[in-house]
Structure formats: structure tokens, C-alpha cells
C-alpha positions as CSV (number, residue, x, y, z in Angstrom):
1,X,-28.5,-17.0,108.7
2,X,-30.3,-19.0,105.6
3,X,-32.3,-17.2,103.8
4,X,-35.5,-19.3,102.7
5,X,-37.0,-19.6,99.0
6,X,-40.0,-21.2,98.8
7,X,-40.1,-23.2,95.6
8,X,-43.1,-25.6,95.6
9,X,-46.2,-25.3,94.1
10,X,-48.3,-24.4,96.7
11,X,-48.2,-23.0,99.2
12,X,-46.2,-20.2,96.6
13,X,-44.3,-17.2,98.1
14,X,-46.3,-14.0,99.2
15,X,-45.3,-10.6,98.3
16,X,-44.7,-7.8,100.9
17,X,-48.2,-6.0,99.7
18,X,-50.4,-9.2,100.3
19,X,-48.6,-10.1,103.9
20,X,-49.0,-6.5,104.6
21,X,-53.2,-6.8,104.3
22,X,-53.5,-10.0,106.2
23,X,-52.3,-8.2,108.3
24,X,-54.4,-5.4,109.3
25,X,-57.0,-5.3,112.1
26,X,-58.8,-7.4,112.0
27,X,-62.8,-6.4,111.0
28,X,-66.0,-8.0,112.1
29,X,-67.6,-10.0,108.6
30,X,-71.1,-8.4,108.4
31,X,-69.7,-5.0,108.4
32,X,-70.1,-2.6,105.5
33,X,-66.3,-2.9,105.3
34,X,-65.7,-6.1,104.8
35,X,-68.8,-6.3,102.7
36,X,-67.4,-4.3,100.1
37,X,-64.1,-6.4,100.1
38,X,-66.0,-9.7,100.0
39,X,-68.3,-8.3,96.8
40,X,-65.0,-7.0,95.0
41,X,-62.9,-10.4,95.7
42,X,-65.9,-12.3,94.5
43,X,-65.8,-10.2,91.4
44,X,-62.3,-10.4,90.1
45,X,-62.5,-14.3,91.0
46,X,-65.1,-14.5,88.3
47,X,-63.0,-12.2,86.0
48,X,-60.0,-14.3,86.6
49,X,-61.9,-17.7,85.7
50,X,-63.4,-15.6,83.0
51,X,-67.3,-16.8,84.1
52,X,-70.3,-15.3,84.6
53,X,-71.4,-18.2,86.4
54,X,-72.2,-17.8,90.4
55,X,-68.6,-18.0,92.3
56,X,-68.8,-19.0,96.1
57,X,-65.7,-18.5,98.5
58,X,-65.3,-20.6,100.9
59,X,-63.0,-20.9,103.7
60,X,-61.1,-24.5,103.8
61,X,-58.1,-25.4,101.4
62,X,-58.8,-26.5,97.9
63,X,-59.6,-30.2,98.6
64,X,-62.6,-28.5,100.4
65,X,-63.5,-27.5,97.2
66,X,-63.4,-30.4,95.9
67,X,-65.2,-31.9,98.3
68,X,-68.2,-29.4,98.0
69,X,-68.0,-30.2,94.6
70,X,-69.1,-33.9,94.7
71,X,-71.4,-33.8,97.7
72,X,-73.4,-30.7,96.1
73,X,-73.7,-32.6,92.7
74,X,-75.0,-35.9,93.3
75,X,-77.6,-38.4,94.8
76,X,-76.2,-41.8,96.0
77,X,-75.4,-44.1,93.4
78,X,-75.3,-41.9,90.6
79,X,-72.6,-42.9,88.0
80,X,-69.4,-40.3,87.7
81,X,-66.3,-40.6,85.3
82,X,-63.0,-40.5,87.3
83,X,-60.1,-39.4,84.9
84,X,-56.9,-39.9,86.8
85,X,-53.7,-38.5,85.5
86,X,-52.0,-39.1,89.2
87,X,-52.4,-37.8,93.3
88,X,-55.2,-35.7,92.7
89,X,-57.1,-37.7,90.6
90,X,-57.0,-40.2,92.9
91,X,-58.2,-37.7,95.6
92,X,-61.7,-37.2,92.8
93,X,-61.9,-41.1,93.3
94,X,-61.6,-41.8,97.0
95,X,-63.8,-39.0,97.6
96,X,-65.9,-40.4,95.3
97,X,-66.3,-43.2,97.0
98,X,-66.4,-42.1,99.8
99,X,-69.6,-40.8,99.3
100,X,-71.2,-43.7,97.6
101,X,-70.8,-42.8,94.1
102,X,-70.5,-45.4,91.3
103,X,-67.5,-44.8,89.9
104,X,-66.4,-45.2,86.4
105,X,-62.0,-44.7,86.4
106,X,-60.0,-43.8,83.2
107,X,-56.1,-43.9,84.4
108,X,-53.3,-43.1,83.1
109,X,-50.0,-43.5,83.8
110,X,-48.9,-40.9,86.3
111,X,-46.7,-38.3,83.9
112,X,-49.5,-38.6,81.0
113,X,-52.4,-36.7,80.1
114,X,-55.6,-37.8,79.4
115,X,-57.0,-38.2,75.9
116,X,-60.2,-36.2,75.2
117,X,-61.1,-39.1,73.0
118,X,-61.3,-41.6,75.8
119,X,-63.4,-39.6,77.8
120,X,-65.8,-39.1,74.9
121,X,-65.7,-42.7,74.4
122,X,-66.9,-43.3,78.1
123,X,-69.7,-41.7,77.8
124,X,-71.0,-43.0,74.7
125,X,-71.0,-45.9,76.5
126,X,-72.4,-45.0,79.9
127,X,-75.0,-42.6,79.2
128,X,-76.1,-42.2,82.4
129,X,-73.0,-40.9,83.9
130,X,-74.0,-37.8,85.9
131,X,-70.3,-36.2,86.3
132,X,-66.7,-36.2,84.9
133,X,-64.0,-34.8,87.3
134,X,-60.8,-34.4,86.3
135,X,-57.7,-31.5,86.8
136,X,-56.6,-28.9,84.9
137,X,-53.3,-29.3,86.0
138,X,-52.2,-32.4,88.0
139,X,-50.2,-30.7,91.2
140,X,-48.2,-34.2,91.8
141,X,-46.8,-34.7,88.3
142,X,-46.8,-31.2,86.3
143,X,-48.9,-32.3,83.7
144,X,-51.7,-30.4,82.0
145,X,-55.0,-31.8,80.4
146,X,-56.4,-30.3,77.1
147,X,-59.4,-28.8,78.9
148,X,-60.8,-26.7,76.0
149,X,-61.1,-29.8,74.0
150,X,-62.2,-31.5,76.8
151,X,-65.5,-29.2,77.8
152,X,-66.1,-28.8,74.1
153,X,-67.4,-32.7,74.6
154,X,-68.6,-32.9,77.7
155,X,-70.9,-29.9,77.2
156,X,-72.6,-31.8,74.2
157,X,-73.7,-35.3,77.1
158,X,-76.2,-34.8,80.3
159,X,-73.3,-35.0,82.2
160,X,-71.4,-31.9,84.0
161,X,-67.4,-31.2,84.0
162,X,-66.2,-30.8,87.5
163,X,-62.6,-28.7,86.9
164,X,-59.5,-29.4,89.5
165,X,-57.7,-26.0,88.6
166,X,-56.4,-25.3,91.5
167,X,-52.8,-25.3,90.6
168,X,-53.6,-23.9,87.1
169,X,-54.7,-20.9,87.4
170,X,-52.5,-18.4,86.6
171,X,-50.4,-20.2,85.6
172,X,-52.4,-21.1,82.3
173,X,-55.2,-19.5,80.8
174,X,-58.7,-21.4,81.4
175,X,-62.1,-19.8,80.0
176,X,-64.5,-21.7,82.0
177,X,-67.5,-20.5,80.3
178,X,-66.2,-20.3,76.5
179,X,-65.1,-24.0,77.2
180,X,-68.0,-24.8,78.4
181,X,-67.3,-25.7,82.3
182,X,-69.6,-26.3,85.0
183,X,-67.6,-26.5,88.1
184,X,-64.2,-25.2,88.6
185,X,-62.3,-24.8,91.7
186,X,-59.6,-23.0,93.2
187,X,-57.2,-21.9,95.6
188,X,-55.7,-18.6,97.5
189,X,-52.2,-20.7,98.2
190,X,-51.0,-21.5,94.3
191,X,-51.2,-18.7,91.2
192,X,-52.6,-16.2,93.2
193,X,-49.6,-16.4,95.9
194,X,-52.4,-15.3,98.7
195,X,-52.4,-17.3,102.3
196,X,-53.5,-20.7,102.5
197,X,-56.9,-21.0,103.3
198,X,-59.7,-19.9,100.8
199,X,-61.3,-22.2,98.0
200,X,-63.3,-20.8,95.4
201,X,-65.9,-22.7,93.2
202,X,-68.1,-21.5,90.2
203,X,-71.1,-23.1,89.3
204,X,-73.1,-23.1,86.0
205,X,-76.7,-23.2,85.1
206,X,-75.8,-26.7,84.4
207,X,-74.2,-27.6,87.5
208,X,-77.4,-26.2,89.7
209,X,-79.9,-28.4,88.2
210,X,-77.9,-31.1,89.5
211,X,-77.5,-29.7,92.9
212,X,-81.2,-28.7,93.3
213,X,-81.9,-32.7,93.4
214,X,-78.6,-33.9,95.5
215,X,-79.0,-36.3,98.1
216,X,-75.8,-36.5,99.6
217,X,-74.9,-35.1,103.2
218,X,-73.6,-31.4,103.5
219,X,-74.0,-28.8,106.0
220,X,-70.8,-26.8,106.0
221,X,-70.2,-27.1,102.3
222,X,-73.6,-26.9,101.1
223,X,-73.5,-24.9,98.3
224,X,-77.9,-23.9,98.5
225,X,-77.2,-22.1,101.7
226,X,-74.1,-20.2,100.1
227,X,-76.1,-19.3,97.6
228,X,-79.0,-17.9,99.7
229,X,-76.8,-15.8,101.4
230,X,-75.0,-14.6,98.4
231,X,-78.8,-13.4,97.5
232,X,-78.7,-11.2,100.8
233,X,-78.2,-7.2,100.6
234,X,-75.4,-6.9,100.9
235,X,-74.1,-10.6,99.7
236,X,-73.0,-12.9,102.7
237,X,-71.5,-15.8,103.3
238,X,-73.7,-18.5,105.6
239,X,-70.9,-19.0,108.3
240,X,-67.8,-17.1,109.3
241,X,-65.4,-16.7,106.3
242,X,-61.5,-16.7,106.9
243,X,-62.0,-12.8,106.8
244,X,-58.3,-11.4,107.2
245,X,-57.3,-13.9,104.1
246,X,-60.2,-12.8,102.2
247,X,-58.3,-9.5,102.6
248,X,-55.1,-10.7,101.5
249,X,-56.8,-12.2,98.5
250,X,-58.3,-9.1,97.4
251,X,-55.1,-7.4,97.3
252,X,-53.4,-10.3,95.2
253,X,-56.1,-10.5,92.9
254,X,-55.2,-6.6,92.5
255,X,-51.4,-7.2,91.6
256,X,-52.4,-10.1,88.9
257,X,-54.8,-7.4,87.1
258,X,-52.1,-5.1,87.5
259,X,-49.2,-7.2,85.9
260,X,-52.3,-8.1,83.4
261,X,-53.4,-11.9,82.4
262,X,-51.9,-12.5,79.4
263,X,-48.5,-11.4,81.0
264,X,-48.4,-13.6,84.1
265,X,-49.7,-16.6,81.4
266,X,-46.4,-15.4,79.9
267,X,-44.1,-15.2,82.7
268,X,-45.4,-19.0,84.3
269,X,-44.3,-20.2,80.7
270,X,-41.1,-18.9,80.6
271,X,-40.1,-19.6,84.3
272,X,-41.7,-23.4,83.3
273,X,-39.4,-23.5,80.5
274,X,-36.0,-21.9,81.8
275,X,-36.5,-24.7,84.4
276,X,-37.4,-27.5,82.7
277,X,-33.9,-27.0,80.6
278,X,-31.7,-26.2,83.1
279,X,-32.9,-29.5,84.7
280,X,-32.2,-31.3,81.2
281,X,-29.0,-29.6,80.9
282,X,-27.9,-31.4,84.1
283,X,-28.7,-34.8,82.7
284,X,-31.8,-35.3,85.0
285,X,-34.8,-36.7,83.5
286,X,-38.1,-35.2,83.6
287,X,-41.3,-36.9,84.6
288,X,-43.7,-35.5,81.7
289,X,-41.8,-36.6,78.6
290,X,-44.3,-34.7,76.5
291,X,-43.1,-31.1,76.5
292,X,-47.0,-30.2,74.6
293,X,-48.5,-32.0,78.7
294,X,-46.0,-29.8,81.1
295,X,-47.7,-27.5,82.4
296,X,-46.2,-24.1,83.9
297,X,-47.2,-24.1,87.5
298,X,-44.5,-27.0,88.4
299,X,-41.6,-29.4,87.5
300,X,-41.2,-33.0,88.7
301,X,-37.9,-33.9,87.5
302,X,-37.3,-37.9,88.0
303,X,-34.7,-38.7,91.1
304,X,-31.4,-39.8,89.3
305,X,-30.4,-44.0,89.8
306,X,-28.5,-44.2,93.1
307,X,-29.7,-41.1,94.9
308,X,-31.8,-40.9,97.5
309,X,-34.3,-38.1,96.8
310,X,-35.3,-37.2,100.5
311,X,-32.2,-36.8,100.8
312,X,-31.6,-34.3,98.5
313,X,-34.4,-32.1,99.2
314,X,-33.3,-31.9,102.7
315,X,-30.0,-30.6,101.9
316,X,-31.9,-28.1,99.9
317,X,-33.7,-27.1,102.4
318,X,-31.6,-27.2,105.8
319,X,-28.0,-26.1,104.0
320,X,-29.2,-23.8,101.5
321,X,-32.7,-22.8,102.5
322,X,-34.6,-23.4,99.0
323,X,-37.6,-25.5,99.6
324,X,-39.1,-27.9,97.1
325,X,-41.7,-30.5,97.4
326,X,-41.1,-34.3,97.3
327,X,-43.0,-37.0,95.2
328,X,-46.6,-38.0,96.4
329,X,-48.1,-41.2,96.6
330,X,-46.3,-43.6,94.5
331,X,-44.0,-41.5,93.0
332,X,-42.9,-40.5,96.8
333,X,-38.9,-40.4,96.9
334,X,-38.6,-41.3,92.7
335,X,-39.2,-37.8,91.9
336,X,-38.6,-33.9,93.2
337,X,-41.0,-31.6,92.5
338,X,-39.3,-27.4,91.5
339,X,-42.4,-25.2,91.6
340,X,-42.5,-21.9,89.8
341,X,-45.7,-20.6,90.8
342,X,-47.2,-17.2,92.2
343,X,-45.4,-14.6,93.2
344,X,-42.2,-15.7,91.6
345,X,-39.3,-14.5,89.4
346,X,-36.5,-15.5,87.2
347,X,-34.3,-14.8,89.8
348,X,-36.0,-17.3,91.7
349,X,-35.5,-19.9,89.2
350,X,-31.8,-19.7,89.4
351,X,-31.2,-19.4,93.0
352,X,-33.2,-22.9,93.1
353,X,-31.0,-24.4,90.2
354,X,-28.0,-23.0,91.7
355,X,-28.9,-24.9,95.0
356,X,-30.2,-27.8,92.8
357,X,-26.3,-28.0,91.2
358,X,-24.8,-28.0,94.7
359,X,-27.1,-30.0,96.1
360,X,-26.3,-32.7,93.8
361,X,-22.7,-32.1,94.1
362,X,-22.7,-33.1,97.7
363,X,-24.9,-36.7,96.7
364,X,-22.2,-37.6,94.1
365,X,-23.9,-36.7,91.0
366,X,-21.6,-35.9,88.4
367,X,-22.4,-33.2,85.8
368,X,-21.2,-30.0,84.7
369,X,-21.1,-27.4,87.0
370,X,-23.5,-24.3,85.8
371,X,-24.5,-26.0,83.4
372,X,-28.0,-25.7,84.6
373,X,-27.7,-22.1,85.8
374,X,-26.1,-21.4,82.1
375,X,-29.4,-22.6,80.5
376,X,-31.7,-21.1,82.7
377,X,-30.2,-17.5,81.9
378,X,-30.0,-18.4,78.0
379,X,-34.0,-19.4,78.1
380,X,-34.6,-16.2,80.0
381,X,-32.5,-14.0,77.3
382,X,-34.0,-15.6,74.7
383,X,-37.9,-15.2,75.4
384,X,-36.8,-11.5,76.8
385,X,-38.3,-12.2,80.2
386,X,-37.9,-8.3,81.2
387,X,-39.6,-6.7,78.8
């Protein structure tokens, strides 16, 4: 028997506790009992994202809430700022234009951030954009956009910030209303280590006045009705919710207040760190070059010259049962991705370097062996991870 270690950065590994209330009986959704569970999840959500803004749930992956985030903000034609630091910027755009938007793109290479001053630029000269969407942290690369900086601009033009964070919270801190942002989205299945399943979206004063005048199609997604039942006694959701993962998230919103904030900030930086060196220890090369743009939730660590990269992750996974994710889009099979997200631990970290090390062994790469696990256990020392 393997045993299996999730290591990707999302869907993250789910403690005992959380699989434990998915899985009770299941309860009917316009029941006092579940009423009271939906009203509390809703309410930590907002204390996590640290708004006062309304906060819908909805029940679809994140990219649903993404995608009730451009059709609930827009008319046809309107003029939105794309900024693109890799996969899921790209996803903003399509979407985008999928919907008839006129869209305005500021790339950057995928591994980069994106500089606040470009974006202020853009709009100084396109005052009529109506949106900028962009990602807290970018899921395919690792890298982390100065989001404070960011909303401190954005909130001074007619335009709204639309806020991927989907794999950064947790992980990082974000203060959506301090920072001044009008749409953020999330996800059960990343920091929060709940089941796949469940997006959440706040929406500012901002945002709404937007909304009220959208002209795009929506029905499922349409944020009005979610709204008008949230107004109900007791608050509602206008379909069905995924009701035994609302559960579940409850129950891991209660373990992240109960490790506290500040300290699970701490722990995704020092698990992003102990990582980050082992992998440079081995003489692999890291996709983010800037260590001040990694961000904590994951590590794409660039496929060494003369191995093949699928490859390796299958040997991972099949001989020694630690699971990461692969490159996506263009940077499929040139890099590996080691996520260190959720419910996870330092002991986590090494078993996935250990498996990195022989994994790598097997392909022909030549490098000291332990070399990485060494490191790892230094940078955890170090930063006292235990206390």
C-alpha cells in the first residue's frame, strides 16, 4: 500500500474534522438548521476577507466566480483592463471575450508580476474602462501581485477591481475593504482545505452600481437574485446550494479562526520558503526569480534540461504516492508545480522533497542526495515553525 499526499494547490488535503461534517446527514436547505449554518459560514467568509461588503456563496468551483463576476458587472461593449501574469489571467480574458467585452490586455511574461504603475498608466489613458481584473495570486505560476498598491489606484478611477484570490487566501493576508476592493472571489478547495465545490464573491457599494445597470446574460449566476434572497428572514440562497459542503466549510472556517490569521499567514510563509530552498538546494531552478513575487500558496520549480517533466510527476505519484500538479498552458511539461496550501504541515513539505529527491534519482538527475530534505529542516528550525 502507497500512502497518498496531496501536494497541489488545490484541491489541498482535508483534515479528519472537515471530512467528518461533509459527512453528516444530509439536511433539507430551508431548514432552521442549515439556516443557521449558512448565516454563520457567510459571516466568517466576510471576517476572513476582512469586508463588510455583501458576500454571496455560491455553489460552482471558483471559475464560477469568476464568471459571475464579469457577467454581473457589465453591459456589452464596455471597456475592461485584462492584467495577465499567466493561466488564470488568460481565463479573465477569454471570458472576457466571451461575453463581448472590449478588452484592453497588459501581459507579462508568465513568472512576473504586474507593475501597479502600468495599470495606473492604462487607465489614464482609457478613461472609460469600466473594470480591471486581475489575481491575487496567479495559481499556474506561484506569483503574487502587490494588491494593496494596486486598489490604492484603482479606487481613485470610475473603474471597479475585480480580485482572483482564490488561491490566496490564507495563504496571504488580503484586506479587501482597507485596500479598497470591489470584487473578490474565492474558493472552498485551496487555503481553506474544505471540498471542492463552493465559490464565494463580495461585492462593494462600488461594484453594485455597476451591476444594477448590466446587460449581459445570467440566470444562475445572477448576483440581483442572490441578493434578494440573502434579504429573506432567514437569508437564502435563490437555488439549491451544495449544502453538505457548505457544512464542511463552516467547520474549516472554524479551525483557521482557531489556529488564528496571522498564524496560518505565518505557517504558508514558512512552508513557501522551506520549499522554495530545498528546491534550490537541488540545483533546480525556480520559475518566479523574484523571491519579493512568490507567493506562499505554491511553487513552480522549472523542469531541469533533458527531463521529461510528465514523467516525473508520475513517478511521484504512482511509486511514491505524493501528488503535484503539472505546468498549464504553455508552461505545460517545462515546469512542476509543489503546492503547500490548506491543511498542510512541515512534515508534509519533506515527505514531498523526499519523493522529489528520489524521484529525480530515478530520471538521471545528478545532485546531492538530502540535500533538499537538509534545507527544508534548516528553514523550519530557523523560523521555529513549532512554536
Amino acid at each position: 500500500m502507497i500512502k497518498k499526499y496531496v501536494m497541489t494547490p488545490g484541491p489541498t488535503p482535508i483534515s479528519e474534522e472537515v471530512l467528518l461534517e461533509h459527512a453528516r446527514p444530509l439536511m433539507h436547505h430551508r431548514t432552521p438548521e442549515f439556516s443557521k449554518i449558512f448565516i454563520e459560514t457567510g459571516e466568517k467568509l466576510k471576517k476572513l476577507f476582512k469586508t463588510e461588503n455583501d458576500l454571496f456563496i455560491l455553489t460552482s468551483s471558483g471559475t464560477g466566480g469568476m464568471e459571475a463576476a464579469v457577467t454581473n458587472s457589465f453591459c456589452k461593449g464596455d471597456k475592461v483592463l485584462v492584467v495577465s501574469i499567466g493561466y488564470f489571467g488568460e481565463r479573465f480574458k477569454k471570458m472576457s471575450q466571451e461575453f463581448d467585452l472590449d478588452v484592453i490586455s497588459l501581459d507579462y511574461e508568465w513568472g512576473d508580476a504586474a507593475n501597479p504603475d502600468d495599470i495606473k498608466k492604462a487607465l489614464d489613458e482609457n478613461p472609460d474602462i469600466k473594470g480591471v481584473m486581475i489575481q491575487f495570486s496567479e495559481t499556474s505560476t506561484g506569483a503574487i501581485n502587490d494588491i494593496q498598491t494596486i486598489g490604492n489606484i484603482v479606487k481613485n478611477y470610475p473603474a471597479i477591481l475585480i480580485v482572483d484570490a482564490i488561491s490566496g487566501l490564507v495563504a496571504s493576508d488580503l484586506r479587501t475593504d482597507e485596500w479598497g476592493l470591489d470584487i473578490v472571489i474565492g474558493g472552498s478547495q485551496k487555503g481553506l482545505s474544505a471540498p471542492t465545490g463552493i465559490a464565494f464573491i463580495s461585492v462593494s457599494k462600488k461594484a453594485w452600481s455597476l451591476i444594477e445597470k448590466s446587460d449581459l446574460p445570467k440566470f444562475y449566476f445572477d448576483l440581483t437574485r442572490a441578493r434578494e434572497a440573502s434579504l429573506r428572514t432567514p437569508p437564502q440562497t435563490p437555488w439549491t446550494p451544495g449544502i453538505s459542503i457548505i457544512v464542511a466549510l463552516n467547520k474549516a472556517l472554524d479551525l483557521l479562526f482557531e489556529e488564528g490569521l496571522e498564524k496560518a499567514f505565518e505557517r504558508h510563509r514558512v512552508l513557501a520558503l522551506a520549499t522554495q530552498r530545498a528546491v534550490e538546494k537541488l540545483g533546480l531552478e525556480l520559475l518566479v526569480k523574484d523571491e519579493k513575487k512568490r507567493g506562499f500558496s505554491t511553487t513552480a520549480v522549472v523542469v531541469p534540461e533533458g527531463i521529461d517533466g510528465k514523467a516525473l510527476t508520475k513517478i511521484m505519484r504512482q511509486k511514491y504516492g505524493v501528488v503535484l500538479a503539472g505546468g498549464q498552458g504553455k508552461l505545460q511539461g517545462k515546469i512542476f508545480r509543489i503546492g503547500h496550501l490548506g491543511y498542510v504541515g512541515m512534515f508534509d513539505v519533506i515527505t514531498a522533497i523526499s519523493a522529489l529527491e528520489m524521484a529525480l534519482k530515478e530520471v538521471g538527475y545528478k545532485f546531492e542526495v538530502g540535500a533538499g530534505i537538509t534545507e527544508a529542516e534548516k528553514v523550519f528550525i530557523e523560523n521555529n515553525y513549532l512554536s
